[in-house]
Backbone as a printed PyTorch tensor [residue, N CA C, xyz], in Angstrom:
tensor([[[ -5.5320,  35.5910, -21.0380],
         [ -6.5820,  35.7460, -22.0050],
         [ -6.2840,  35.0100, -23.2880]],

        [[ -5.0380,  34.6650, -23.2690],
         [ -4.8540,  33.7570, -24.5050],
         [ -4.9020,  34.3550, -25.9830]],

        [[ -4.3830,  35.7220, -26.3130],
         [ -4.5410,  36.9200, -27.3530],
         [ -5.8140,  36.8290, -28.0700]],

        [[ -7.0040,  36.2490, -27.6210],
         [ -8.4020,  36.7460, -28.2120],
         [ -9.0420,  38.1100, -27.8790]],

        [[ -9.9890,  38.2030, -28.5850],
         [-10.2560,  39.4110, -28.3280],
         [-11.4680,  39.5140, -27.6720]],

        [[-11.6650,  40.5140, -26.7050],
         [-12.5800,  40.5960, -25.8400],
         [-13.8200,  41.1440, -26.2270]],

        [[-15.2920,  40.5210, -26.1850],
         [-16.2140,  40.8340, -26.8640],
         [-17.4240,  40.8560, -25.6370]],

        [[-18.4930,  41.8530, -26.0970],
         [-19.2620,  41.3610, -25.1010],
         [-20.4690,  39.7450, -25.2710]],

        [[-20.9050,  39.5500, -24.0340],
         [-21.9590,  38.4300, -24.6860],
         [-22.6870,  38.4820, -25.2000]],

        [[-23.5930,  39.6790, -25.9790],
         [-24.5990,  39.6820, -26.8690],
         [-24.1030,  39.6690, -28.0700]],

        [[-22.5530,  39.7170, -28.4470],
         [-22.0330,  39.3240, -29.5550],
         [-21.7640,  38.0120, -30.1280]],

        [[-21.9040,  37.1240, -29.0710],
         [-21.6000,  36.0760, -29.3880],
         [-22.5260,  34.6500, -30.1510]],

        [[-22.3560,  34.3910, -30.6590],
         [-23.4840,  33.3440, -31.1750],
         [-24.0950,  32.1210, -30.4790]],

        [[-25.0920,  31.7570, -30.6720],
         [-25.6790,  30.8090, -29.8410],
         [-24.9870,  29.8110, -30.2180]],

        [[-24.6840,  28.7460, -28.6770],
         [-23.8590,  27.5650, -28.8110],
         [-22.7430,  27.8900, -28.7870]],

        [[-22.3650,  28.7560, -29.0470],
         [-20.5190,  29.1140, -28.8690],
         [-19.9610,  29.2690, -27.1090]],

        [[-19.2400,  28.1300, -27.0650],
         [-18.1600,  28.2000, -25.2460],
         [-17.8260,  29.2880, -25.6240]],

        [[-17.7120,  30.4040, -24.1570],
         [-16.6990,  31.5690, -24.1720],
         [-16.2540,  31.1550, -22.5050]],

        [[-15.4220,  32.2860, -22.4360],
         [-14.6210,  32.0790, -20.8690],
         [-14.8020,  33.6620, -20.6720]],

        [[-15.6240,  34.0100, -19.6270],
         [-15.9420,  35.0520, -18.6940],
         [-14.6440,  35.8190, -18.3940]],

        [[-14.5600,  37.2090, -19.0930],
         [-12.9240,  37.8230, -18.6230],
         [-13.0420,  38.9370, -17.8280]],

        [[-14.7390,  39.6260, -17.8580],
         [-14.5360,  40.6940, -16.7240],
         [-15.8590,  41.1410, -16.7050]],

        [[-16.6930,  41.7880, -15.7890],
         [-17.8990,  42.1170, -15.2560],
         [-17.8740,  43.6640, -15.3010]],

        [[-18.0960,  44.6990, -16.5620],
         [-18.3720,  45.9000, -16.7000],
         [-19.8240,  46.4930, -15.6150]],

        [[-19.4960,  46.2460, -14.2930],
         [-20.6830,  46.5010, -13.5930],
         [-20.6920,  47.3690, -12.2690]],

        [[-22.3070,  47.6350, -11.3840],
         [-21.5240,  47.8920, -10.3830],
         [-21.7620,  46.9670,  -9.4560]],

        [[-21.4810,  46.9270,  -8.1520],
         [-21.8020,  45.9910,  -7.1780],
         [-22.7030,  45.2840,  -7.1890]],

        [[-23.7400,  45.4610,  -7.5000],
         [-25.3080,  44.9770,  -7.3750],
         [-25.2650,  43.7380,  -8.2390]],

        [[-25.0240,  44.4130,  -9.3790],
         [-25.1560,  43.3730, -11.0590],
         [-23.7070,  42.1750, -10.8390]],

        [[-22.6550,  42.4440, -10.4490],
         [-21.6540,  41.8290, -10.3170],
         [-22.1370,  41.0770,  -9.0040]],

        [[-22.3020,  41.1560,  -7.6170],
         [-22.5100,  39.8510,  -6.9330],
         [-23.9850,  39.1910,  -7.3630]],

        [[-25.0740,  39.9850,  -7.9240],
         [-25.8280,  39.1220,  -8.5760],
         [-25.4230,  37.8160,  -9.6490]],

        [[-24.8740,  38.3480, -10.5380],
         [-24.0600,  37.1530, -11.3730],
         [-23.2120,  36.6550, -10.5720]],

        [[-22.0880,  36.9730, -10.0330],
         [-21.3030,  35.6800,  -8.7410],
         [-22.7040,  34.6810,  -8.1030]],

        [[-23.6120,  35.1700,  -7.8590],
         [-24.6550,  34.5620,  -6.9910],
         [-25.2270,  33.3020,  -8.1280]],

        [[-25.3400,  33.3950,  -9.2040],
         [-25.5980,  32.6380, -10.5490],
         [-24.7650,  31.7610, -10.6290]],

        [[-23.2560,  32.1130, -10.4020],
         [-22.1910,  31.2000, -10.5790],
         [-21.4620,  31.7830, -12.0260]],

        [[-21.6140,  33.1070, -12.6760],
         [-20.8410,  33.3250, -13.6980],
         [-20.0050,  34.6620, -12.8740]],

        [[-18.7820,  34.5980, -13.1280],
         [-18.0450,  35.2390, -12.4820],
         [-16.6850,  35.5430, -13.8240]],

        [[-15.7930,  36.1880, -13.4000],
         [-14.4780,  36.3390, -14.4290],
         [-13.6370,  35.1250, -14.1230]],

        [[-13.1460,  34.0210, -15.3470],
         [-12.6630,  32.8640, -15.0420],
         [-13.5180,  31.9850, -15.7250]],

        [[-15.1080,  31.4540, -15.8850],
         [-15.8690,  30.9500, -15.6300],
         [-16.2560,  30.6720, -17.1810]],

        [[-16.6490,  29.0750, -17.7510],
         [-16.2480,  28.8630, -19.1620],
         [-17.8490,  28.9140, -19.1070]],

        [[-18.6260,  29.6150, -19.9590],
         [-19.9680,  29.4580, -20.1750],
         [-20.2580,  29.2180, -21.5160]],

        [[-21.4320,  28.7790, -21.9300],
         [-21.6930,  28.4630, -23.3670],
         [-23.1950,  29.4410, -23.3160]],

        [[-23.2490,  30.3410, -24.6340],
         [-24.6220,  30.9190, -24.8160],
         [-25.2540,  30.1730, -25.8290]],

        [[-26.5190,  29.7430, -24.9990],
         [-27.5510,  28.8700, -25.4080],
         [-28.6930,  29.6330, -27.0520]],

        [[-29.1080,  30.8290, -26.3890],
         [-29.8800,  31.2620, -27.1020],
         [-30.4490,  32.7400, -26.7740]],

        [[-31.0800,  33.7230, -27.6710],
         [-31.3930,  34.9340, -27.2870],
         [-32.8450,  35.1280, -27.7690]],

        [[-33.0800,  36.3450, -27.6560],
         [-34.9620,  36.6500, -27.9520],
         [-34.5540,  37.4300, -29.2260]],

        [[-35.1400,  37.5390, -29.7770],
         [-35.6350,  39.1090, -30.6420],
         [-35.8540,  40.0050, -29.6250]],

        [[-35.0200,  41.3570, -30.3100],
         [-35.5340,  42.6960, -30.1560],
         [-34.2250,  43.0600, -28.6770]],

        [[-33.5740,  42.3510, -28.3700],
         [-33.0820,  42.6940, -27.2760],
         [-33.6890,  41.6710, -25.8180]],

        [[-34.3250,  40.5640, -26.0800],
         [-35.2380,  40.2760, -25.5700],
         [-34.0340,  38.9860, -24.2370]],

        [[-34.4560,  38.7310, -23.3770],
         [-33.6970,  37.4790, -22.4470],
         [-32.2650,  36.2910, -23.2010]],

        [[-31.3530,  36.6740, -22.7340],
         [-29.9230,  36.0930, -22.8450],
         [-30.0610,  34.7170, -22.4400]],

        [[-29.8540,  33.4630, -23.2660],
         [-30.0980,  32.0760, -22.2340],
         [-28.3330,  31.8280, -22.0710]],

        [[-27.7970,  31.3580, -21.0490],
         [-26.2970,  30.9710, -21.0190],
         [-26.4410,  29.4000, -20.2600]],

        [[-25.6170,  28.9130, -20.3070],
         [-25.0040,  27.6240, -19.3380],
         [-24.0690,  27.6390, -18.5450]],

        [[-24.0550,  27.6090, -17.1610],
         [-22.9590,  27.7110, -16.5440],
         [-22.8650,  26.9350, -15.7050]],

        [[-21.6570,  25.6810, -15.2240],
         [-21.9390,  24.9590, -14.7630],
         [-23.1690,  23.9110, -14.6870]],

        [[-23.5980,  23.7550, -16.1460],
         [-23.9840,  22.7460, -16.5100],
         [-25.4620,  23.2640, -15.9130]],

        [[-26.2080,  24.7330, -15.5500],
         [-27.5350,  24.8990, -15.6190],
         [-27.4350,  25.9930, -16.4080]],

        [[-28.8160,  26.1650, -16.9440],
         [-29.3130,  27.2170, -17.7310],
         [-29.6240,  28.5250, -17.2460]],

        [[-29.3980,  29.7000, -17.4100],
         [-29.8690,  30.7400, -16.5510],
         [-30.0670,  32.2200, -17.5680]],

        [[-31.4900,  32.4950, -17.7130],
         [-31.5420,  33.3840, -18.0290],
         [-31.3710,  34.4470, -17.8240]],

        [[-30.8560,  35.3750, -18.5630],
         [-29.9790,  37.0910, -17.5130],
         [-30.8910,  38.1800, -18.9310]],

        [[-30.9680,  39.1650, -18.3480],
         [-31.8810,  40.1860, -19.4420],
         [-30.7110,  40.7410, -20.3340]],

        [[-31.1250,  41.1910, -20.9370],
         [-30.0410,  41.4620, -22.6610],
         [-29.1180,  43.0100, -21.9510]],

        [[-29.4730,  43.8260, -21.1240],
         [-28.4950,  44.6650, -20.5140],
         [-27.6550,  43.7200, -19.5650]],

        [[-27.9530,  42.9740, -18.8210],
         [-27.2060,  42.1200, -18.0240],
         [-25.9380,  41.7360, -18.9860]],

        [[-26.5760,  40.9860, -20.2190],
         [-25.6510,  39.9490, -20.5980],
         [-24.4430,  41.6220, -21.8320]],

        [[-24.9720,  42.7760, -21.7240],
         [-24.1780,  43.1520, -22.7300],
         [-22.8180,  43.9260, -21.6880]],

        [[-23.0630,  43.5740, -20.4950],
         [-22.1640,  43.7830, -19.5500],
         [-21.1270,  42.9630, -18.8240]],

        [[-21.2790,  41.7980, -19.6760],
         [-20.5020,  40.5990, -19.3650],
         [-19.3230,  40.4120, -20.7500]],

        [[-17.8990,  40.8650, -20.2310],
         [-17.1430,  40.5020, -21.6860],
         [-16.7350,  39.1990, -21.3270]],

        [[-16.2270,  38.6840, -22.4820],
         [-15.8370,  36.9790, -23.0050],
         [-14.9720,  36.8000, -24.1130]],

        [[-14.1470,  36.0210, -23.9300],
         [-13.3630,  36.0140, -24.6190],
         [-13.7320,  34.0630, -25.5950]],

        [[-13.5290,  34.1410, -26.8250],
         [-13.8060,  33.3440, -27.4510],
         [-13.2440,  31.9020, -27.1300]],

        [[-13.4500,  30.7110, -26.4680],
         [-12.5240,  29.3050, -26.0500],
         [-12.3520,  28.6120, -27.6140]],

        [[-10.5750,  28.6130, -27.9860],
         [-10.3510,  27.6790, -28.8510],
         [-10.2330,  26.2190, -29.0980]],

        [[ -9.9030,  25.8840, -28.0280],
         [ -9.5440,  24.3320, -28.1770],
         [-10.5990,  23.8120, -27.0090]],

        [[-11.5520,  23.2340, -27.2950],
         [-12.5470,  22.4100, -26.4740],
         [-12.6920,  21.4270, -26.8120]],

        [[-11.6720,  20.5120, -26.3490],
         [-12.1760,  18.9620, -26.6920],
         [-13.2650,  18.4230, -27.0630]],

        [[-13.4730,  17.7060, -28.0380],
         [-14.7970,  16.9150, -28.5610],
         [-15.0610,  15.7520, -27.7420]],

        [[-16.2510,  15.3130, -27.4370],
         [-16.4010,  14.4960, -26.3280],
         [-17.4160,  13.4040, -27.8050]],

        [[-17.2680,  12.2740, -27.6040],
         [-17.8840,  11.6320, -28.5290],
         [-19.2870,  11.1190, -27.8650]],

        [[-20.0320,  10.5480, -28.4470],
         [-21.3100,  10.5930, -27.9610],
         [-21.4170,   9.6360, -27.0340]],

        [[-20.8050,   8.5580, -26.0750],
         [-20.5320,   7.6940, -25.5430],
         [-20.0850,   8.7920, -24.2020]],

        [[-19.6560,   9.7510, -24.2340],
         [-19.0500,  10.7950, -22.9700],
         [-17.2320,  10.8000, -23.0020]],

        [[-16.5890,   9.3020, -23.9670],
         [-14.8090,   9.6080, -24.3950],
         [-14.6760,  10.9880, -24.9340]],

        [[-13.4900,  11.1120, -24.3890],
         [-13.3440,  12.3110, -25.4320],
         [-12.6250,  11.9840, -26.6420]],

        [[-12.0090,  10.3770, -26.6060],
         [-10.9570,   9.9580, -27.6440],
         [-12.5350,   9.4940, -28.7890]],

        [[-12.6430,   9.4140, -29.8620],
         [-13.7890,   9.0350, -30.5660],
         [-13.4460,   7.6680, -31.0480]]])
């Protein structure tokens, strides 16, 4: 886990990479998200949220997937520090 601290995903701010550390769920909700492709391990970035509690947008593996705001407050994440900057060309050296 890399000593961050474990938060859920509705805490997190839009645009911020996190890395998927564990699925507070039961069977159903947990192979549903495996079925998405977000699983524990899994570096996702949250895109954007609704008002009011309203649809979670995330990125995972490079698609978008909306999950409902109980879904996503059942997903903890831990904050990614070092994410290489990729320059606008796709280098990561700039």
């Amino acid at each position: 886990m890399g000593g961050s601290a474990v938060i859920p995903l509705v805490s997190v701010n839009a645009g911020e990479p996190v890395r998927v550390v564990d699925i507070i769920a039961g069977h159903g909700l947990a192979s549903r998200l495996e079925a998405l492709g977000i699983r524990p391990g899994t570096n996702i970035i949250k895109r954007s949220e609704m008002f009011m509690r309203g649809p979670v947008t995330v990125e995972a593996h490079g698609t978008q997937i909306a999950i409902g705001y109980g879904m996503a407050s059942k997903i903890l994440v831990e904050r990614i520090r070092d994410v290489p900057a990729k320059s606008p060309n796709g280098n990561k050296d700039a």
